[in-house]
Backbone as JSON, one array per atom type, in Angstrom:
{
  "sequence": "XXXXXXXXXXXXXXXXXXXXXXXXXXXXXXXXXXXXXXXXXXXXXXXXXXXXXXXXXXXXXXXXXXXXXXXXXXXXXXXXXXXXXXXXXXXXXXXXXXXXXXXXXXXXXXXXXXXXXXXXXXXXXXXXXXXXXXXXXXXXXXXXXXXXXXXXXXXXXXXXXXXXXXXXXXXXXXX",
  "N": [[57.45, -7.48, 42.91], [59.24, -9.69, 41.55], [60.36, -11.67, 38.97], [61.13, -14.46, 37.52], [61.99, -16.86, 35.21], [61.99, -20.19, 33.26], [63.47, -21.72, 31.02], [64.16, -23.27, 27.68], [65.2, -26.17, 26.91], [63.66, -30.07, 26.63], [64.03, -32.16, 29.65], [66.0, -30.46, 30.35], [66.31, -30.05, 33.45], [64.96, -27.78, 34.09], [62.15, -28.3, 35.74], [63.55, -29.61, 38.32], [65.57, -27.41, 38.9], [63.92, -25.05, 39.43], [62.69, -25.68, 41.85], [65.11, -26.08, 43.33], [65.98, -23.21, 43.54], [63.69, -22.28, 44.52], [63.86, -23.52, 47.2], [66.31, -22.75, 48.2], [65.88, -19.83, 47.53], [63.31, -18.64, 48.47], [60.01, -17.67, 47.58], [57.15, -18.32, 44.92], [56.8, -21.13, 43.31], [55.14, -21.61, 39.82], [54.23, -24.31, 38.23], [54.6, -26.65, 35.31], [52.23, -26.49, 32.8], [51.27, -27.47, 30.17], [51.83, -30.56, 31.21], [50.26, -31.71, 33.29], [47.9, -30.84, 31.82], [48.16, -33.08, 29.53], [48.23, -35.39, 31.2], [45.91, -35.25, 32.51], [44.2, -35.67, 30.3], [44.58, -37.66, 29.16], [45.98, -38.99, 26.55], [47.69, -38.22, 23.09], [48.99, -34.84, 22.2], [47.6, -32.26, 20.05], [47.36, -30.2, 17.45], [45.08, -28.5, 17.87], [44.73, -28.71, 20.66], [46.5, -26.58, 21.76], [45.54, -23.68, 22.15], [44.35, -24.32, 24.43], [45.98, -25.27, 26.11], [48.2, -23.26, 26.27], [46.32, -21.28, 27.45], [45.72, -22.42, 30.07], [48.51, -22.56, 31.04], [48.99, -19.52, 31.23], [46.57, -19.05, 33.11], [47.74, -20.74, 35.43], [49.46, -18.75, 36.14], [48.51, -16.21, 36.18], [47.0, -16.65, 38.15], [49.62, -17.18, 40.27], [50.54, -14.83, 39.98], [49.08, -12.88, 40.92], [48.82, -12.8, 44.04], [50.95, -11.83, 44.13], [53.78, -12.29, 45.19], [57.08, -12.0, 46.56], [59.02, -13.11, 44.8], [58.84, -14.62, 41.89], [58.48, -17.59, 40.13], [58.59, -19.49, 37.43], [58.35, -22.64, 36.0], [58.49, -22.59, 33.26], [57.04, -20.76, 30.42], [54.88, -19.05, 27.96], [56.89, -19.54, 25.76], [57.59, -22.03, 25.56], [55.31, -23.54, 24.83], [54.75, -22.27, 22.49], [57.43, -22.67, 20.58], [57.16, -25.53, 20.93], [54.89, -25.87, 19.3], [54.96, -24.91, 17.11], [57.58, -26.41, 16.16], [56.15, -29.21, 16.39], [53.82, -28.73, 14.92], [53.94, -27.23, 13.03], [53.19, -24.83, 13.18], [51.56, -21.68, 15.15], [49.08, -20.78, 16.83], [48.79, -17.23, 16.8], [48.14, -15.41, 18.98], [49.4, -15.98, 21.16], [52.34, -15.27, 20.94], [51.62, -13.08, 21.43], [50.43, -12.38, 23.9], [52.51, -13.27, 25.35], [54.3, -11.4, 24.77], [53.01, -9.16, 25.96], [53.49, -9.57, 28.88], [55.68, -8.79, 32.32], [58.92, -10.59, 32.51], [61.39, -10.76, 34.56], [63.5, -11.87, 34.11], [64.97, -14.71, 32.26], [66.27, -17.67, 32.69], [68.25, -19.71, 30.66], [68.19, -22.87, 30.04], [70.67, -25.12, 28.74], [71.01, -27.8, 26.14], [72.91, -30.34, 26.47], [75.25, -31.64, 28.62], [73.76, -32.85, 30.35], [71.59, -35.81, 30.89], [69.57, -36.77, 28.67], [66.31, -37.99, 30.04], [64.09, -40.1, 29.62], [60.57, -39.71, 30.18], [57.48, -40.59, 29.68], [56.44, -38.37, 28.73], [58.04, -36.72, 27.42], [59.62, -36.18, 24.27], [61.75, -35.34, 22.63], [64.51, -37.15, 22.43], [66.96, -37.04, 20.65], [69.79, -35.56, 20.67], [70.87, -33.25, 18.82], [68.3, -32.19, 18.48], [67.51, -31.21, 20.43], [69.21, -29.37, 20.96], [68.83, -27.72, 18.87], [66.55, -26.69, 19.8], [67.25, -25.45, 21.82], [68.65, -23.58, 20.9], [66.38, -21.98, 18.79], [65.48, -21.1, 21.3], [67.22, -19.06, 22.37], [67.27, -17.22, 20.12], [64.9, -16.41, 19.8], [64.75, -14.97, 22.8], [67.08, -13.49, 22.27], [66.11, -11.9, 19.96], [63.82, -10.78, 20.72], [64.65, -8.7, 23.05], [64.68, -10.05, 25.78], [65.96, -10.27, 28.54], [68.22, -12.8, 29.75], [69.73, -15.29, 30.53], [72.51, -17.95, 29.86], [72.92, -21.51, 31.19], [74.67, -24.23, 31.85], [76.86, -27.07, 31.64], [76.89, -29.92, 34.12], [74.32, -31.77, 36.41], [75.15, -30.21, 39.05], [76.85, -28.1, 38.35], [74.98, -26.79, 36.97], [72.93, -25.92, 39.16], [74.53, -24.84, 40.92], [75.39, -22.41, 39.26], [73.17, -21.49, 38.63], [72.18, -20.78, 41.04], [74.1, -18.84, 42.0], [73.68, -16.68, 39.76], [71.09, -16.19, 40.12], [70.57, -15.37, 42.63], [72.62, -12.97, 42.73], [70.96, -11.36, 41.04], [68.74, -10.84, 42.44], [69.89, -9.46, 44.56], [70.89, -7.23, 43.37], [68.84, -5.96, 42.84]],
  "CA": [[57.56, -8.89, 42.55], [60.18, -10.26, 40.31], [59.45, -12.67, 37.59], [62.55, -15.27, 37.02], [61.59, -17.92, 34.35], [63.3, -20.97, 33.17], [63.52, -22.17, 29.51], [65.29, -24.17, 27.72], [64.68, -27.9, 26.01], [63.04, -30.8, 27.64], [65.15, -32.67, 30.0], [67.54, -29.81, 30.88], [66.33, -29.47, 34.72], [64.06, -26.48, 34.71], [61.51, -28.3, 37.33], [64.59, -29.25, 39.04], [66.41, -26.53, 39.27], [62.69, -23.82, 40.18], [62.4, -26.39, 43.35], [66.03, -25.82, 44.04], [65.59, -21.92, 43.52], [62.33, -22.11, 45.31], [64.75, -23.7, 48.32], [67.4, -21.64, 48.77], [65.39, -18.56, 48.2], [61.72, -18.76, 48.85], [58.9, -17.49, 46.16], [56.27, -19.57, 44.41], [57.1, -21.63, 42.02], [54.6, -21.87, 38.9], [54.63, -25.31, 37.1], [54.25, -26.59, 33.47], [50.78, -26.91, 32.71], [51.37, -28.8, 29.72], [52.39, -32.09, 31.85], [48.68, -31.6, 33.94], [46.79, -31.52, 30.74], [49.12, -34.76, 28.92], [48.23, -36.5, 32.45], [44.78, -35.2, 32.65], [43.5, -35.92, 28.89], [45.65, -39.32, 28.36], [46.69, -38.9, 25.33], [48.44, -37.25, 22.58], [47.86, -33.47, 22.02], [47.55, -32.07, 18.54], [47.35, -28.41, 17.58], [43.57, -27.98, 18.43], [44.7, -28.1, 21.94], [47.38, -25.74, 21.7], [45.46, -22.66, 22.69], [44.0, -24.52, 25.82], [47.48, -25.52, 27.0], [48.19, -22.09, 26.48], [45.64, -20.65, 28.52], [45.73, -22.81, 31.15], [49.99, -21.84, 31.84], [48.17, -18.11, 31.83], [45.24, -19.19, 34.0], [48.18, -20.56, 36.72], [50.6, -17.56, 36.03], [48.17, -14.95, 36.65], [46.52, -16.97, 39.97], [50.39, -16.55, 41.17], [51.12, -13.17, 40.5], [47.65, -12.0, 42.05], [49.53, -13.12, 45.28], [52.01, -10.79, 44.37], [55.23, -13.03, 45.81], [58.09, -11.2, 46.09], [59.77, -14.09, 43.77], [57.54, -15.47, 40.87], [59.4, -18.76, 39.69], [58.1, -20.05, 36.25], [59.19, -23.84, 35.6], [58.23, -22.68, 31.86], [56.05, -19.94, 30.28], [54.38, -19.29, 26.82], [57.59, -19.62, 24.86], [57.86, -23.36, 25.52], [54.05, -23.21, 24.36], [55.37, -21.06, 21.32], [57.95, -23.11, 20.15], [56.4, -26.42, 20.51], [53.18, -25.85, 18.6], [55.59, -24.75, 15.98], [58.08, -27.71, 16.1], [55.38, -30.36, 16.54], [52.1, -28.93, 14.38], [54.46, -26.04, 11.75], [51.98, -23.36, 13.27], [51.34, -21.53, 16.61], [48.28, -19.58, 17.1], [49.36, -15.58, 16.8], [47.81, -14.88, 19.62], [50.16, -16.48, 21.85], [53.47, -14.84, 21.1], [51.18, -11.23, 21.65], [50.08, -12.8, 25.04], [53.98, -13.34, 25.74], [54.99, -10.31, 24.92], [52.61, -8.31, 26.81], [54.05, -9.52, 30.22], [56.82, -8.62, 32.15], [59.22, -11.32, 32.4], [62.46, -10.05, 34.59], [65.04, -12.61, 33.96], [64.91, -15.69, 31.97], [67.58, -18.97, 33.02], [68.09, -20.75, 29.22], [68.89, -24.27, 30.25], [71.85, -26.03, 27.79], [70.7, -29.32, 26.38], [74.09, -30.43, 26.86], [76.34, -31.61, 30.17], [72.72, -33.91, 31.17], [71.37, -36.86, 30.12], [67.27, -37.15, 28.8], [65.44, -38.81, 30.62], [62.34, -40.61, 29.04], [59.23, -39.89, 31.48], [56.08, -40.43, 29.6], [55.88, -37.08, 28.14], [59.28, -36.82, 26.61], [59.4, -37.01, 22.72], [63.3, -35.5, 22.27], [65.8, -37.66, 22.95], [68.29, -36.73, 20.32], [70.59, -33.77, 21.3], [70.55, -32.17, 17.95], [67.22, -31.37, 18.5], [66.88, -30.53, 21.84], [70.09, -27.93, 20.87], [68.05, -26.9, 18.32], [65.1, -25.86, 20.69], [67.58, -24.13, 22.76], [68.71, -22.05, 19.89], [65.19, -21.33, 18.96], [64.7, -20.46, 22.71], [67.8, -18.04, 22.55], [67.16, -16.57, 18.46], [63.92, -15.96, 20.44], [65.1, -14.25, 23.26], [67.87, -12.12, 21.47], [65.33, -11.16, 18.91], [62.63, -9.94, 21.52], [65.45, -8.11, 23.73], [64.47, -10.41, 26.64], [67.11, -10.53, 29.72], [68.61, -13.97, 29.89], [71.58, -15.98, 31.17], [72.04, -19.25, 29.58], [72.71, -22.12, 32.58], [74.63, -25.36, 31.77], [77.23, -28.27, 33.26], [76.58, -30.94, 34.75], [73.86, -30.83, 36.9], [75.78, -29.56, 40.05], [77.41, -27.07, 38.14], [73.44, -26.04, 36.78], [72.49, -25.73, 40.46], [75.36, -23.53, 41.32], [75.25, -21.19, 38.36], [71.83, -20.51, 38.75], [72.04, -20.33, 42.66], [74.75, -17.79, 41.98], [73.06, -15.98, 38.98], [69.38, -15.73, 40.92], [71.3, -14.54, 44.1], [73.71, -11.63, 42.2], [70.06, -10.98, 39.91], [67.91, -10.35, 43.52], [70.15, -8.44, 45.35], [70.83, -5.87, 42.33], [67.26, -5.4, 41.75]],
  "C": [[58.55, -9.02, 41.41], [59.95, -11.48, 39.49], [60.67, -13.55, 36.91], [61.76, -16.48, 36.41], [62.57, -18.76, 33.67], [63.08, -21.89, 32.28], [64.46, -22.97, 28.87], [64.4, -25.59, 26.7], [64.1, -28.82, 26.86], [64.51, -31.32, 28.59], [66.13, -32.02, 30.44], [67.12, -29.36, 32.44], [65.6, -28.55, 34.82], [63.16, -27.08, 35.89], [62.13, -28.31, 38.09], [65.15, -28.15, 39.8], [65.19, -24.92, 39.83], [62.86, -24.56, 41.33], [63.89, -25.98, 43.96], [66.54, -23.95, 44.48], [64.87, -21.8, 44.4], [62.97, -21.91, 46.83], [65.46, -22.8, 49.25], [66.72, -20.07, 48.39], [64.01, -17.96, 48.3], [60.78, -18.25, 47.63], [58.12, -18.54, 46.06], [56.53, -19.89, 42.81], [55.62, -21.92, 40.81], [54.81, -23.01, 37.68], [54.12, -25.28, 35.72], [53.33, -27.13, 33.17], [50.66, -27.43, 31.65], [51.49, -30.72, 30.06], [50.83, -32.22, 32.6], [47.95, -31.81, 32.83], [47.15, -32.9, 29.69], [48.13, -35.34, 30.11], [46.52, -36.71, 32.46], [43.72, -35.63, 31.19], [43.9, -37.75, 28.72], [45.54, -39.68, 27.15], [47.38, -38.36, 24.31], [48.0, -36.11, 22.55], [47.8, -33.44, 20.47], [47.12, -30.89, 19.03], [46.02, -27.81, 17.86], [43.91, -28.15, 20.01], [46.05, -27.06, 22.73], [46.63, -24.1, 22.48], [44.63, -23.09, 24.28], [45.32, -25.11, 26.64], [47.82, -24.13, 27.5], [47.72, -21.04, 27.61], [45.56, -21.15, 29.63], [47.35, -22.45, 31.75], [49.52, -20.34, 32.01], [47.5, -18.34, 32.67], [46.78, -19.08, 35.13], [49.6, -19.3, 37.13], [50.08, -16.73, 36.87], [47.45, -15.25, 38.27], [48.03, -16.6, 40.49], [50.6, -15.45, 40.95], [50.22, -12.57, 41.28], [48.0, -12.25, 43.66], [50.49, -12.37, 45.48], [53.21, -11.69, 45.19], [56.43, -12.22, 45.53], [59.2, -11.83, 44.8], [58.76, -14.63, 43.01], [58.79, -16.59, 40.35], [58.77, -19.32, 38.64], [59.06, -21.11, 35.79], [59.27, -23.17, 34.03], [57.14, -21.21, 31.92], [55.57, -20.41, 28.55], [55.11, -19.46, 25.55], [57.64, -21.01, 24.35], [56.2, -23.54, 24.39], [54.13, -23.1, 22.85], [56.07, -22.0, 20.13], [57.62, -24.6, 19.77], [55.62, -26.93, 19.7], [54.11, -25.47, 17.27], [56.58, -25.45, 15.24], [57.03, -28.68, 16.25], [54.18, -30.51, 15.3], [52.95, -27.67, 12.71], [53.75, -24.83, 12.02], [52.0, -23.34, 14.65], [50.23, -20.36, 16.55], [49.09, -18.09, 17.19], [49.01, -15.3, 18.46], [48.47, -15.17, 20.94], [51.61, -15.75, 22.16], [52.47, -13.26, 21.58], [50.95, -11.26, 23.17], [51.4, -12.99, 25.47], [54.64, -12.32, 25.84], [54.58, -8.83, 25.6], [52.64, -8.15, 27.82], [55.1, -9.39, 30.17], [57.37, -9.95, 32.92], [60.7, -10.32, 32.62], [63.64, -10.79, 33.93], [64.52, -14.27, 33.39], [66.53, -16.85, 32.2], [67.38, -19.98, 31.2], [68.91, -22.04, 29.56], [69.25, -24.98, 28.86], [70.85, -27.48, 27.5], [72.0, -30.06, 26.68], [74.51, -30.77, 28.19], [74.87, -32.72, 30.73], [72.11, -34.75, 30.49], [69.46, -36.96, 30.09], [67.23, -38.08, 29.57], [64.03, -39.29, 30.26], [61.81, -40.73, 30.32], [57.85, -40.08, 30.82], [55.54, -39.82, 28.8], [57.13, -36.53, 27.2], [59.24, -36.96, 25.16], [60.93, -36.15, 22.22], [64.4, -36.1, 22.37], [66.88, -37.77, 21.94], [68.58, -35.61, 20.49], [70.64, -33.07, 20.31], [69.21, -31.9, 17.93], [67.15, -30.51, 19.55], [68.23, -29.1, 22.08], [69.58, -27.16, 19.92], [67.1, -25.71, 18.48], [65.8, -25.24, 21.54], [68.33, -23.27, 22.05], [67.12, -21.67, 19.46], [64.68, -20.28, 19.93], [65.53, -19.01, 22.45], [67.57, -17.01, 21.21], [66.12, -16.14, 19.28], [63.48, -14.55, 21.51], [66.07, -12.99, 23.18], [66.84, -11.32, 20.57], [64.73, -10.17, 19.72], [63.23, -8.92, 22.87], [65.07, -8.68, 25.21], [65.79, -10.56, 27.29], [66.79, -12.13, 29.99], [69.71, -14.81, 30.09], [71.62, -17.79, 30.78], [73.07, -20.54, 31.08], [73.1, -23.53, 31.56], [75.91, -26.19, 31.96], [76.11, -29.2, 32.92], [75.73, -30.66, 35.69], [74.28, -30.47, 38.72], [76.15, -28.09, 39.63], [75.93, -25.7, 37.39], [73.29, -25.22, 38.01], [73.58, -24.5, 40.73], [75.94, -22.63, 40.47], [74.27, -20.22, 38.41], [71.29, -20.04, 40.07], [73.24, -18.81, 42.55], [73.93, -16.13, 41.34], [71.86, -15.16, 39.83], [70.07, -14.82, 42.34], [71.74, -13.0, 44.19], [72.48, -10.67, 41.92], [69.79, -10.18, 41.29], [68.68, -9.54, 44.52], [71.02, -7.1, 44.49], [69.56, -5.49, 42.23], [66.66, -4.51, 42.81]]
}
């Protein structure tokens, strides 16, 4: 099984662009279980529900890998989680980044805030671009730090789609 995950700031296409992955080359995609508990609670979060967000993107991680798929597709994992709780509340449970770093995680896609335009949905709370380039330096200071494999992904989104249709393509038939 391979394990491609897709990070990044709000607004830069990651559900997007897993469904268009998903498409052109089959796997199961794993959504962002933050947006289920927003929808399912109705209302704001705050950092007391930080480690049940948490566990619930683990809860539907580990139901797909126990399927073993030859493609695992992660709209998001525990970084978004990670970084959030630490931009939003100044703190992130510990036990979170140890839970992150104890899976394997082949290839991360770092979606640009850049080249696309936010979109307010509901759940949205960045809509200036120095932040949301902020959170995708975070994402990458993150990923360089922790020697994670990652390819950052950004354009317009056509040129998203066919970076990361290229990228995922080149990734799966080296591996």
């Amino acid at each position: 099984m391979k394990v491609l995950v897709l990070t990044g700031p709000e607004s830069s296409g990651k559900s997007w662009l897993a469904g268009e992955l998903q498409d052109a080359f089959g796997g199961v995609v794993v959504g962002e279980y933050v947006r289920h508990f927003i929808e399912r609670e109705a209302r704001d979060t705050c950092y007391a529900d930080i480690p049940a967000i948490a566990r619930g993107q683990l809860e539907w991680e580990d139901h797909a890998r126990l399927a073993a798929p030859p493609l695992l597709i992660l709209d998001t994992h525990l970084l978004s989680n990670l970084l959030w709780s630490q931009a939003l509340f100044g703190d992130c449970p510990a036990w979170i980044e140890e839970a992150l770093l104890t899976r394997r995680y082949d290839l991360h896609l770092l979606l640009a805030a850049d080249g696309v335009p936010w979109v307010a949905d509901g759940q949205r709370c960045q809509p200036d671009l120095d932040a949301r380039r902020a959170f995708q330096q975070a994402c990458r200071d993150w990923l360089e730090q922790r020697r994670q494999p990652f390819v950052e992904i950004g354009g317009d989104w056509e040129e998203r789609r066919q970076c990361a249709l290229r990228v995922v393509g080149d990734w799966l038939v080296a591996r």
